[in-house]
C-alpha positions in Angstrom: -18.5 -28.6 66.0 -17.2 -25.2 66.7 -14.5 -24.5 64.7 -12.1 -21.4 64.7 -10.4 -20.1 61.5 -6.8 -18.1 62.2 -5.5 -16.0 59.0 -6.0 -13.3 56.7 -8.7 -12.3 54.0 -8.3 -14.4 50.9 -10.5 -16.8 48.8 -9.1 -19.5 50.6 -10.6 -18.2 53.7 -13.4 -17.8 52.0 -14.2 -20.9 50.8 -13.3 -22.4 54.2 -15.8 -20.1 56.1 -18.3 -21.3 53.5 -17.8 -24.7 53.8 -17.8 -24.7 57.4 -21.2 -23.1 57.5 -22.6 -25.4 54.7 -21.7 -28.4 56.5 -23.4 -27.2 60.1 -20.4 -26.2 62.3 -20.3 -22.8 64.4 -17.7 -20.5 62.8 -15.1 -18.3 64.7 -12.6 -15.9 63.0 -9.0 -14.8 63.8 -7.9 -12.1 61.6 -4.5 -11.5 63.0 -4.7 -7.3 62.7 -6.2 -4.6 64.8 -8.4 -3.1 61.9 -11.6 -4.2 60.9 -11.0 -3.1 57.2 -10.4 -6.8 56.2 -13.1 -8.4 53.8 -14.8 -11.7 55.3 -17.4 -14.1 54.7 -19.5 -13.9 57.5 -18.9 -15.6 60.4 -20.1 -16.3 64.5 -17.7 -14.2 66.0 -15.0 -12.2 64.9 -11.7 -11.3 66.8 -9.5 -8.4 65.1 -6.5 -9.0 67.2 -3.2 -9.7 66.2 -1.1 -13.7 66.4 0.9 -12.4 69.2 -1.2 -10.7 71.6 -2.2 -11.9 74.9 -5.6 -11.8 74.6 -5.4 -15.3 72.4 -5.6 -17.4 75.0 -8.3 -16.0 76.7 -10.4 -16.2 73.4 -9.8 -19.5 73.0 -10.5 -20.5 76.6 -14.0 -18.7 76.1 -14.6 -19.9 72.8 -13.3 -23.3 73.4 -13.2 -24.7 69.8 -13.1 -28.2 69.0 -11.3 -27.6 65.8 -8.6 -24.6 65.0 -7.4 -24.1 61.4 -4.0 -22.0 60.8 -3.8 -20.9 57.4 0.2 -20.8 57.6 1.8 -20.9 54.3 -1.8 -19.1 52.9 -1.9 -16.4 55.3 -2.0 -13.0 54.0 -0.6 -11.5 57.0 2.6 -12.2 56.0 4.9 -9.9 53.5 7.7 -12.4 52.8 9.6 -9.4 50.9 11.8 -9.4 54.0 11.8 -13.0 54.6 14.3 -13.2 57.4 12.7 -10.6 59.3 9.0 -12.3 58.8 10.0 -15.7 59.6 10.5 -14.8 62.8 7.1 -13.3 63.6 5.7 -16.0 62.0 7.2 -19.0 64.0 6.5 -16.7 67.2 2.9 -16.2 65.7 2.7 -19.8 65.7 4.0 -20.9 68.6 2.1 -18.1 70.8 -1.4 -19.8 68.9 0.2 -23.6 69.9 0.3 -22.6 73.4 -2.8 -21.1 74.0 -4.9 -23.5 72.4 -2.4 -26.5 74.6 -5.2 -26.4 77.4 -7.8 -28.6 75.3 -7.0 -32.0 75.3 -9.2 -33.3 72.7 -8.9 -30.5 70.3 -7.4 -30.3 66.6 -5.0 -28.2 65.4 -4.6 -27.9 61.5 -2.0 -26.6 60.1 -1.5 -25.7 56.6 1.7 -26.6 54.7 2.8 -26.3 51.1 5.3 -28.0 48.3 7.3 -25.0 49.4 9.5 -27.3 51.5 11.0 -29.2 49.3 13.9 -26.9 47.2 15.2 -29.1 45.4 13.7 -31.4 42.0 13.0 -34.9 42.5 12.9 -37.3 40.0 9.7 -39.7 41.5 6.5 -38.3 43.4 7.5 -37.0 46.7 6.5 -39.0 49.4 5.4 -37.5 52.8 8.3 -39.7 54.6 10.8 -38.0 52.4 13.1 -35.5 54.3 12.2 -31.8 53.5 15.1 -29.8 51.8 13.3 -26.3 52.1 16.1 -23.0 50.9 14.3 -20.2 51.2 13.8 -18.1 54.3 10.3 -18.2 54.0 10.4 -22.3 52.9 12.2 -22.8 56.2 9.4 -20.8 58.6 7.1 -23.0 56.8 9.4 -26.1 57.6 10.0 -24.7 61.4 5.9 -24.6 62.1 5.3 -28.1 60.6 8.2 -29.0 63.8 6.6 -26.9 65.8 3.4 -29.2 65.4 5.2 -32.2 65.7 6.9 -31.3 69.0 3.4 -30.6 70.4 2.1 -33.7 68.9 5.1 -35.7 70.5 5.5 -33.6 73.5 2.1 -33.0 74.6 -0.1 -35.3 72.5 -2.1 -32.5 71.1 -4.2 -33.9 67.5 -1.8 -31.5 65.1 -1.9 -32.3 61.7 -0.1 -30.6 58.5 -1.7 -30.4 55.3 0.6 -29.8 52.7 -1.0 -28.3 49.7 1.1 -28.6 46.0 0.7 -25.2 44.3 -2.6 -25.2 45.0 -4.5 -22.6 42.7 -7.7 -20.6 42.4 -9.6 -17.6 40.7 -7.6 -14.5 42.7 -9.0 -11.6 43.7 -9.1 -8.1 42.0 -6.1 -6.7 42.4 -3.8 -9.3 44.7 -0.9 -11.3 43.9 -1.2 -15.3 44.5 2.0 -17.7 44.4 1.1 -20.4 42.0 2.5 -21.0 38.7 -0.6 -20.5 36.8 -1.5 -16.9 38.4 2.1 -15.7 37.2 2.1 -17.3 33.7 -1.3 -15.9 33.4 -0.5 -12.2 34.7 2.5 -12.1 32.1 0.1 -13.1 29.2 -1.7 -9.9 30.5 1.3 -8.1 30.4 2.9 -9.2 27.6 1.1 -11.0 25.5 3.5 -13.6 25.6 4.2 -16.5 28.0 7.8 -17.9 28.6 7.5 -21.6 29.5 10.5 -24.3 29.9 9.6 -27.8 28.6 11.5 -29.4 31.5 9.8 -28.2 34.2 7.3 -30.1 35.7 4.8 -29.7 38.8 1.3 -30.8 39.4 -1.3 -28.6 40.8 -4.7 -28.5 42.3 -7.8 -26.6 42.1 -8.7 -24.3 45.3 -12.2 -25.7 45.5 -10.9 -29.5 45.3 -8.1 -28.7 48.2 -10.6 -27.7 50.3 -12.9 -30.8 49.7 -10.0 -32.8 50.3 -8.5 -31.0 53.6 -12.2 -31.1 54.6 -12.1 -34.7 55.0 -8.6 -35.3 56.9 -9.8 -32.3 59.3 -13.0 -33.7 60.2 -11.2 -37.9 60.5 -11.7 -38.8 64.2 -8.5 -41.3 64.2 -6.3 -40.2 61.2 -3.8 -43.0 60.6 -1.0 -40.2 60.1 -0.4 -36.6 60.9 1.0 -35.3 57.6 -0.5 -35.5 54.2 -0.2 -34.3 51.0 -3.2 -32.2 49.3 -2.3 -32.8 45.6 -4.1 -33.9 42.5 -0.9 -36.6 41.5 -1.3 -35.2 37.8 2.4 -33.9 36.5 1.9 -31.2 34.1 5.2 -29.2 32.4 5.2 -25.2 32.4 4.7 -25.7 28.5 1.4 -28.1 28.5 0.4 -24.8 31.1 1.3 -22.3 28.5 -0.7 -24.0 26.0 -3.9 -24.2 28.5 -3.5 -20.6 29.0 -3.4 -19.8 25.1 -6.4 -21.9 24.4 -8.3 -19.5 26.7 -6.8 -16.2 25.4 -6.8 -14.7 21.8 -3.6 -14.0 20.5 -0.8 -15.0 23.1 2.4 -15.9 21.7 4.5 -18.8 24.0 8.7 -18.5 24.0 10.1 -21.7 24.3 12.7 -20.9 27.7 13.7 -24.5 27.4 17.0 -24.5 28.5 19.6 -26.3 31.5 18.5 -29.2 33.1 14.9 -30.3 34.3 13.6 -29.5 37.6 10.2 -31.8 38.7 8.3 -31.1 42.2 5.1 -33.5 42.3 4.3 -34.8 45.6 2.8 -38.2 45.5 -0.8 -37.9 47.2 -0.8 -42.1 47.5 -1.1 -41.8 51.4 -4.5 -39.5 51.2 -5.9 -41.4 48.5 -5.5 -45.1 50.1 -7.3 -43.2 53.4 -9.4 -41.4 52.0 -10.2 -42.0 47.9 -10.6 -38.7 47.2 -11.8 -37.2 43.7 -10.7 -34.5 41.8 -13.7 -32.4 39.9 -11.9 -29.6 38.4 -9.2 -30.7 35.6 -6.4 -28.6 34.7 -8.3 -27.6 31.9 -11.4 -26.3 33.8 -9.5 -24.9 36.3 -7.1 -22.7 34.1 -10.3 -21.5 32.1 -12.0 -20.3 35.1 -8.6 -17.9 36.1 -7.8 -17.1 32.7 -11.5 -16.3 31.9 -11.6 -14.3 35.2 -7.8 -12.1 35.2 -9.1 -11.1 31.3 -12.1 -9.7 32.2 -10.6 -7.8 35.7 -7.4 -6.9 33.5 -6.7 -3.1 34.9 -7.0 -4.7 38.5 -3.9 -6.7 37.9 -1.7 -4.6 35.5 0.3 -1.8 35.8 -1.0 1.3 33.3 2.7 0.8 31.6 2.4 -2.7 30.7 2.2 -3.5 27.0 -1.1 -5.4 27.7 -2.8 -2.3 29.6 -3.8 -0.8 25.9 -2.8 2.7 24.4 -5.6 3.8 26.2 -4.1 3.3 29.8 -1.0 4.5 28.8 -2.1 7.7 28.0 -4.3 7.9 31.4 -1.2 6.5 32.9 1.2 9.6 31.0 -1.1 12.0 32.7 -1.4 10.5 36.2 2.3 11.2 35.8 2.2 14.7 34.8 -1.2 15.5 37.4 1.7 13.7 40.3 4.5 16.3 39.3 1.9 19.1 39.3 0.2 18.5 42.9 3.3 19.8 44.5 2.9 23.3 42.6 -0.8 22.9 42.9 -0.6 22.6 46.7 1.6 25.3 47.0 -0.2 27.7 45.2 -3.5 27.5 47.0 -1.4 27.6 50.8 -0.1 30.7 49.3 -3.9 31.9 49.4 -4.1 32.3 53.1 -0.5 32.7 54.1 -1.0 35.8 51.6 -4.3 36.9 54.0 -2.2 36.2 57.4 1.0 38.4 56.0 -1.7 41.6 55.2 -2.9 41.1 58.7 -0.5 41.3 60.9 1.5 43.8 59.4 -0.1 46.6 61.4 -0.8 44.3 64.6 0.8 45.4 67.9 1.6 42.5 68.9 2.7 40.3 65.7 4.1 43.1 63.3 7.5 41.1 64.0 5.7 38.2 62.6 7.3 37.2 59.0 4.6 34.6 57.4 5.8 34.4 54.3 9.2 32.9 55.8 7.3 30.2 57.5 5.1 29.8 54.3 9.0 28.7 52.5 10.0 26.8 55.8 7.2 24.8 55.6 7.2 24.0 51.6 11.5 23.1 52.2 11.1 20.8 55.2 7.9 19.2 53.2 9.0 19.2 49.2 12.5 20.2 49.5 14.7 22.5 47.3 12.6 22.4 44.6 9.5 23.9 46.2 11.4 26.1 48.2 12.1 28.1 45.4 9.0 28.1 44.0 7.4 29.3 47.6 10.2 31.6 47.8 9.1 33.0 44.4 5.3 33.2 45.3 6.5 34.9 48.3 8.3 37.9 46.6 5.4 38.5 44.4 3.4 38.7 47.5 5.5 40.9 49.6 5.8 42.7 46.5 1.9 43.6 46.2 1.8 44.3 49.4 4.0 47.3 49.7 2.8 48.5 46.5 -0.4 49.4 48.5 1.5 52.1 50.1 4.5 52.5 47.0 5.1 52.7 43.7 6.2 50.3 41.7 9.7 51.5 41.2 10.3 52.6 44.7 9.6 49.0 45.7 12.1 48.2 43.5 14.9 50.6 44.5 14.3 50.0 47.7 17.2 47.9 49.2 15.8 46.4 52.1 13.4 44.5 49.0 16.2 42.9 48.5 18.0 42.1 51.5 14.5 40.3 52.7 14.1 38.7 49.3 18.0 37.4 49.8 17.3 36.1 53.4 14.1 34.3 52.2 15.8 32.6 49.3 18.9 31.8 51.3 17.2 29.7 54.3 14.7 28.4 52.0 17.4 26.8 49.8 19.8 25.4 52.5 16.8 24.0 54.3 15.1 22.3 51.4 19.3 20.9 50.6 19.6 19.8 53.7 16.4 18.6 53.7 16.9 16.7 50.3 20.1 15.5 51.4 19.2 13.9 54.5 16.5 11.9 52.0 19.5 10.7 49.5 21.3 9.4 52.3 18.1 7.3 53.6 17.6 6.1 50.2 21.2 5.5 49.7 20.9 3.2 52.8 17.9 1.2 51.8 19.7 0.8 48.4 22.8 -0.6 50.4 20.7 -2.3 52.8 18.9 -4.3 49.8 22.3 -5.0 48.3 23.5 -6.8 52.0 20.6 -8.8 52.0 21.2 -10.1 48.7 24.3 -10.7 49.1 23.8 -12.1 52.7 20.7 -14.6 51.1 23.6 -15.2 48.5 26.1 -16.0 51.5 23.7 -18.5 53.0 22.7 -20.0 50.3 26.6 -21.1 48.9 27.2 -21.5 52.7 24.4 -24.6 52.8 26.1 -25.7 49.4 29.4 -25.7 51.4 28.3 -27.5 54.4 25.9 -30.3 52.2 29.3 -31.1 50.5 31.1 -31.0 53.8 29.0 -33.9 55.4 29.0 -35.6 52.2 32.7 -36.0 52.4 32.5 -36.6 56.0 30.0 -39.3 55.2 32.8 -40.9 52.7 35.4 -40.5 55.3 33.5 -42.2 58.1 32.0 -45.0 56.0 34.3 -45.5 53.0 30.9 -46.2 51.0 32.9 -45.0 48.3 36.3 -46.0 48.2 37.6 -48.1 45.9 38.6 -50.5 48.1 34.9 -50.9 49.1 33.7 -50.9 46.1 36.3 -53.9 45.2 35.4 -55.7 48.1 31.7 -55.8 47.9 31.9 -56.6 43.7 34.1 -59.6 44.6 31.4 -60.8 46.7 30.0 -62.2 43.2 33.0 -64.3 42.5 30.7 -66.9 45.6 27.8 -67.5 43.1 28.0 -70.0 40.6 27.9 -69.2 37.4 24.2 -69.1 36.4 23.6 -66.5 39.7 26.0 -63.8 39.0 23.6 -61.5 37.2 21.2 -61.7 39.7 23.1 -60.6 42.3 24.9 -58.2 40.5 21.9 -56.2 40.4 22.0 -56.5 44.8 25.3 -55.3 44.2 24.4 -52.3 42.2 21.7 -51.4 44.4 23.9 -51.5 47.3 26.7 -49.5 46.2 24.9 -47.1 44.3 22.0 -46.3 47.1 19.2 -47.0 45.2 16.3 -49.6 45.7 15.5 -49.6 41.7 18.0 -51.6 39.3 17.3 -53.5 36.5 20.0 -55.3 34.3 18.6 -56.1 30.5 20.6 -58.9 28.7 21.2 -57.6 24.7 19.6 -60.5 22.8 20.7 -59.0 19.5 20.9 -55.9 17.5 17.9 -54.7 18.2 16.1 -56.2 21.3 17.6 -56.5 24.9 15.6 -58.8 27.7 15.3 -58.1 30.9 17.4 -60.4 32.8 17.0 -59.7 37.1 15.5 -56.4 39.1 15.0 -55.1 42.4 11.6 -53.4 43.0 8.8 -53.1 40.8 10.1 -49.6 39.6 12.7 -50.7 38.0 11.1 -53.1 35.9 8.8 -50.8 34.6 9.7 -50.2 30.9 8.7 -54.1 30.4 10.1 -57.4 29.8 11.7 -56.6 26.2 12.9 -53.1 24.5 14.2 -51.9 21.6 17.1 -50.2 23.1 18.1 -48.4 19.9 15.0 -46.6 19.2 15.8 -45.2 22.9 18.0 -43.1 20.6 19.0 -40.1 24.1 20.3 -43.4 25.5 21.9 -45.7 23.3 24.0 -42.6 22.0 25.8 -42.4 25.4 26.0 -46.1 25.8 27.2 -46.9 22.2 30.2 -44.1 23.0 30.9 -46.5 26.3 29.6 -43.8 28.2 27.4 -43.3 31.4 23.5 -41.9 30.5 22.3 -39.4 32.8 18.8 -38.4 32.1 18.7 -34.9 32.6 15.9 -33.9 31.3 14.0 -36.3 33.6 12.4 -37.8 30.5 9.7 -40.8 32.1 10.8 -42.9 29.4 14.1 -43.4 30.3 15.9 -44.7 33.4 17.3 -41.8 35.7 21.5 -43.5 34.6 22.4 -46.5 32.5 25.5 -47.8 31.7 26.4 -50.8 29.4 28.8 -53.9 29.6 30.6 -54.8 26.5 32.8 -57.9 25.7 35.2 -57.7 23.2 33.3 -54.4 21.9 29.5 -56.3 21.7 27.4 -55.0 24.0 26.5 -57.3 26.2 24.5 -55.9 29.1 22.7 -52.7 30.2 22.6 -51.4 33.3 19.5 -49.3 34.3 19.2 -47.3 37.7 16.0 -45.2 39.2 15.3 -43.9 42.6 18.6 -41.6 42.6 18.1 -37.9 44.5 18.5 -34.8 41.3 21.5 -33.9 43.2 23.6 -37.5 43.2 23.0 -37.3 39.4 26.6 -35.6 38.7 29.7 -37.2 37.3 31.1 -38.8 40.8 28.2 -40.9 40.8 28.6 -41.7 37.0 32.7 -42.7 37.6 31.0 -44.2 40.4 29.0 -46.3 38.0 32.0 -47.0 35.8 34.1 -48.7 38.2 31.2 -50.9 39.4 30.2 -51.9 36.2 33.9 -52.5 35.0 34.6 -54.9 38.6 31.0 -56.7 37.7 32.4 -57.2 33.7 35.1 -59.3 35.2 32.5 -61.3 37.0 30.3 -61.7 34.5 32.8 -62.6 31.5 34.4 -65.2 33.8 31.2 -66.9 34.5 30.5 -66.9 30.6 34.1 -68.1 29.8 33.1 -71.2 32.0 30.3 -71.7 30.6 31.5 -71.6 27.3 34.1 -74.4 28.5 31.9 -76.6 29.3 29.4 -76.6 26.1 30.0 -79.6 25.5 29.3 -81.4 28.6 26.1 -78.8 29.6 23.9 -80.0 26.4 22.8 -83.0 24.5 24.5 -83.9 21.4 23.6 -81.3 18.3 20.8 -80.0 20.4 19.8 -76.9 22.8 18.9 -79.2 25.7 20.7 -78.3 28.5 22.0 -81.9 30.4 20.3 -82.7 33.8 23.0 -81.0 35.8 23.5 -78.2 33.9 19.7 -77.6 34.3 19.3 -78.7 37.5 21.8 -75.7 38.4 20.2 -73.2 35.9 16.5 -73.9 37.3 18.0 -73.8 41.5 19.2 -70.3 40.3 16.5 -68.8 38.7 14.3 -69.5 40.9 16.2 -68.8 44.6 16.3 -65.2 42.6 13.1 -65.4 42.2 12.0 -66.0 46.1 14.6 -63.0 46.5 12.6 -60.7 44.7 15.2 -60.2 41.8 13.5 -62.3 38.9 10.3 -63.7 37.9 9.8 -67.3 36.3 8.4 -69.8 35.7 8.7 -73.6 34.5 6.8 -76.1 32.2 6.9 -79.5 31.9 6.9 -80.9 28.3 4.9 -84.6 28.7 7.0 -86.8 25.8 9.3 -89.6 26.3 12.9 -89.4 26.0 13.2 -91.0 22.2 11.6 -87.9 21.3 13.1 -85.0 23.1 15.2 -84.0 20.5 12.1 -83.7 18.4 10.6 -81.8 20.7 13.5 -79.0 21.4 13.6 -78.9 17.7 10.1 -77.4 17.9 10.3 -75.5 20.6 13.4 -73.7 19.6 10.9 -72.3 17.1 8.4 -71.1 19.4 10.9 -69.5 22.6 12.8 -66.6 23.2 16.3 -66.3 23.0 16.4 -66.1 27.2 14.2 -69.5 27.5 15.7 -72.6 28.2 15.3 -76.4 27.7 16.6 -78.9 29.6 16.1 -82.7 31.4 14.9 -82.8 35.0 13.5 -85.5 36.9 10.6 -86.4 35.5 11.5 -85.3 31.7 12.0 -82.7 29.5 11.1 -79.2 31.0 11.3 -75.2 29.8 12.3 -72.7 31.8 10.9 -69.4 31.0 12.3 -66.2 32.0 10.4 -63.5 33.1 7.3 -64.9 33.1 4.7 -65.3 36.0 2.0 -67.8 36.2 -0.7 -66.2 34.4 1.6 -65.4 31.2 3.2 -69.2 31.0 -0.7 -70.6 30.3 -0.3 -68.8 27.4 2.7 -70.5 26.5 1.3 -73.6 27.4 -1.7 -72.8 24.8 0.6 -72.1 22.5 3.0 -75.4 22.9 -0.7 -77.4 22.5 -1.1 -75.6 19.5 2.0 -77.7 18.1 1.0 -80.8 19.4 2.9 -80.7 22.9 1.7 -81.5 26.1 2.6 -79.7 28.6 2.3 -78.8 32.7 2.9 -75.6 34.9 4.8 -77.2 37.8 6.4 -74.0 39.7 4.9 -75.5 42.8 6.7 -78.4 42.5 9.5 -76.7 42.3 8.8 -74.3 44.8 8.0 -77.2 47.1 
């Protein structure tokens, strides 16, 4: 295959160009500059022209790859110090490449992305249908060439497909800067000796030499189910579990706990690659920070500054006397001109033809429109003592002196000199006063922007509540009332639908308290939300219950894994009752309108669910056998219809055993199983005898149960099919 590589020098490049050639295919290069100064692996062909330049398309139509590979967010082209101004070049960079590779219909276009796009934390794995939020300038170029690959996808059914890479990391080389968490963390060890990590920021990265392995494959896939995928390794790892890699590869690096504000999390969820393509990762985070550590220790002076407080006393003194040798050059230079202006002055003092010729005032000219005042003066100096000498050849010393035309030339010299190099040096302020002010604009324009997309995310939020009325209380009254239909046995199912649909999430969970200490869970809507299991010990969830004991809404913050993302508990006549667990909510919809939000729906379900409990308490006495826990046959018949049309909606899981016995002895029988069921387990009489319902519990769970009643001399069948039927 004949593949061509577009982007700058780097060890990314590198590794590509090696791969390619290991693996058989022809390799052409791009570098995107005019000079040929650039350090490469060696390739087929080179081209040393730059992105925009006409002469693209004709390479490509003589080289005709099969394969092109644009480096994008990894190009080293690109100084993103002025990211408004590059972003511009680099979408036209892009779109000039697009276009001149259009004319092959079977090629591939690769294009590679980065985590860069999202700018914003996300409390679950980003997945690659999730909408971008990219901030930055430079975020949003990235962004706008990922479109750009998608219109020609769409438009012209080229193959483009985006790789997007999450803080992918390597060894760097000598002397260059990389954008990756681990680089920086690593260069301010060198620094500093010291390494400022926040506990409640989380990212995952991946190794350099596993991200090409991986992009490998989804470049070379004939028919790629998808044209976007996520390079990542799936492996969350805070900025302080980095520190401590970092300190367990260097000697004497102290880590500041910067823990402060709330928790940001960027982890994109690499699920789509892996189902695909099963890819493996080789190099841990453990081997993979080593190997940069290891290397930035041992090339130390190529990354630090001589003034850094890792450089060594050593460096700083070199670095002192760089310093001074800088101030002296000036002086230096000016001297050794001096020499031959000095030799041009003695010559063409008696010439015919350039007597009229005054050197040494082009000798200060030259120094004042060069240096400025400074070395004006100086020449100016250097020039006296040489017109001086000179007329001593003919004069005393003293007669040079007295003589006033000395000092009318001297005065002349020193004048001109002085109001050159001023002007000269003032003309420089005023640049540098402009950059300065130009610098300030831009931050304050990036500023600008930046409130400006604030302003206008709020504005279509509001719109969004105008046009819909998601959020108005009247809504939120009508669709809570919508419980009031169910019978009494199905309202806290439903109320979890109800939750889910007003609060615009797909993962609710509600957990019944069964006493002090334990709470069961009762109904849920996705397999997320059931994920901190059938029973917990809500007050060892100590962040949690604090809030919920004060009646007030949790919001986890900190994006702790343990805990749901907002809770809110139920009380009834000050016992709590129920809690109310949510996941799947955006960072930004965790604020206090969405936790009032969450009061008033939990207050409207309250009513619900303490009227259905009133009724039931009502009717005690008609719901179970006399001085028993057996629920009656149409009491049961009601609970075990509800449970279980929950359970074909996804909401619950169940199942229910019949107890073989006959009815002289199913008081007996409750009497021991009382001993042996949970506090959310029921008994009751159906057709066909006495049966147990048990909550939460699948198939594969309820033959342990069924183990356990034989244990106590029971009998009994799994008959969810009957039911089912």
């Amino acid at each position: 295959m004949i593949v061509f590589l577009v982007g700058g020098e780097s060890r990314l490049m590198d590794d590509l160009i090696t791969k390619m050639e290991k693996e058989g295919h022809k390799t052409y290069l791009l570098t995107g500059k005019r000079d040929r100064r650039g350090k490469y692996r060696r390739v087929f062909e080179r081209y040393d022209f730059p992105y925009d330049s006409e002469s693209v398309q004709e390479i490509f139509s003589n080289v005709n790859p099969d394969l092109v590979l644009f480096l994008g967010a990894y190009d080293t082209n690109y100084d993103w110090s002025d990211a408004r101004k590059e972003s511009v070049r680099y979408t036209a960079d892009l779109t000039n490449i697009l276009s001149a590779y259009a004319f092959k219909q079977d090629g591939r276009f690769i294009y590679l992305s980065s985590e860069a796009v999202y700018g914003r934390s996300y409390s679950s794995d980003i997945h690659e249908t999730e909408p971008a939020s990219a901030k930055s300038f430079q975020a949003m170029a990235l962004l706008q060439g990922e479109n750009i690959c998608r219109s020609y996808r769409d438009t012209r059914g080229m193959d483009t497909r985006i790789l997007r890479f999450d803080h992918m990391y390597g060894i760097p080389r000598k002397g260059k800067t990389d954008r990756n968490p681990c680089f920086w963390m690593t260069l301010e060890m060198l620094k500093t000796n010291q390494i400022a990590a926040n506990s409640r920021t989380a990212f995952s990265m991946i190794y350099q030499d596993d991200a090409v392995a991986f992009a490998y494959r989804a470049m070379m896939e004939e028919s790629p189910k998808y044209p976007l995928y996520h390079i990542t390794s799936g492996e969350a790892i805070t900025q302080m579990d980095l520190a401590e890699l970092i300190r367990q590869n260097a000697d004497g690096v102290e880590i500041r706990d910067d823990t402060v504000g709330e928790g940001f999390r960027l982890v994109l969820d690499g699920s789509r690659y892996q189902e695909e393509f099963d890819g493996k990762i080789f190099v841990p985070y453990e081997k993979g920070v080593k190997a940069v550590v290891t290397y930035m220790q041992k090339h130390s002076s190529s990354f630090l500054q001589r003034d850094d407080a890792g450089a060594g006393w050593g460096n700083r003194v070199w670095s002192l006397l760089c310093r001074i040798f800088r101030m002296l050059v000036p002086y230096i230079e000016n001297l050794i001109c001096f020499i031959p202006f000095f030799m041009i002055n003695n010559r063409v003092v008696g010439s015919q033809y350039f007597s009229k010729l005054d050197a040494y005032l082009l000798y200060v000219l030259l120094f004042a429109i060069v240096y400025g005042q400074q070395q004006a003066i100086f020449s100016a100096l250097l020039a006296t003592v040489g017109y001086c000498f000179r007329q001593m050849y003919h004069q005393s010393g003293l007669e040079v002196l007295m003589d006033y035309s000395t000092y009318i030339w001297m005065a002349q010299l020193f004048i001109l000199g002085m109001v050159v190099g001023y002007m000269r040096d003032q003309i420089l302020q005023i640049k540098k006063d402009d950059e300065e002010e130009i610098g300030y604009l831009r931050g304050q324009l990036g500023d600008m922007t930046e409130i400006n997309d604030s302003n206008v995310r709020m504005k279509q939020l509001f719109e969004l509540q105008l046009v819909n009325q998601k959020d108005s209380l009247g809504k939120i009254y009508e669709i809570t009332s919508s419980l009031e239909r169910y019978g009494a046995y199905e309202v806290l199912f439903y109320a979890a639908q109800t939750i889910s649909k007003l609060m615009n999430t797909e993962d609710v969970a509600i957990y019944t308290v069964a006493n002090r200490v334990y709470a069961r869970l009762f109904s849920f809507t996705s397999p997320t939300a059931r994920k901190m299991g059938n029973s917990i010990r809500y007050p060892e969830m100590e962040a949690m219950y604090e809030d919920l004991k004060e009646h007030r809404v949790y919001i986890n913050k900190t994006m702790d894994e343990r805990y749901p993302l907002m809770a809110q508990a139920i009380y009834a006549e000050d016992e709590m009752q129920i809690i109310l667990m949510l996941w799947g909510l955006p960072w930004d919809r965790m604020n206090l309108a969405e936790s009032n939000r969450l009061t008033v729906i939990s207050y409207l379900i309250q009513n619900a669910v303490v009227r259905a409990n009133r009724y039931l308490e009502a009717l005690h006495e008609h719901r179970y056998l006399e001085h028993s826990k057996i629920l009656e046959k149409d009491a049961f018949t009601q609970l075990v219809a509800a449970f279980f049309e929950a359970k074909r909606n996804g909401l619950t899981e169940c199942s229910l055993v019949r107890i073989v016995c006959s009815s002289e002895d199913y008081k007996k029988a409750g009497e021991i199983l009382e001993q042996k069921l949970r506090q959310t387990d029921y008994i009751g009489i159906l057709d066909g005898g006495l049966h147990v319902l048990l909550s939460n519990t699948d198939e594969e769970n309820a033959k342990g149960v069924i183990l356990r009643f034989g244990e106590e001399g029971l009998k009994s069948i799994l008959v969810n099919r009957e039911v089912a039927a």
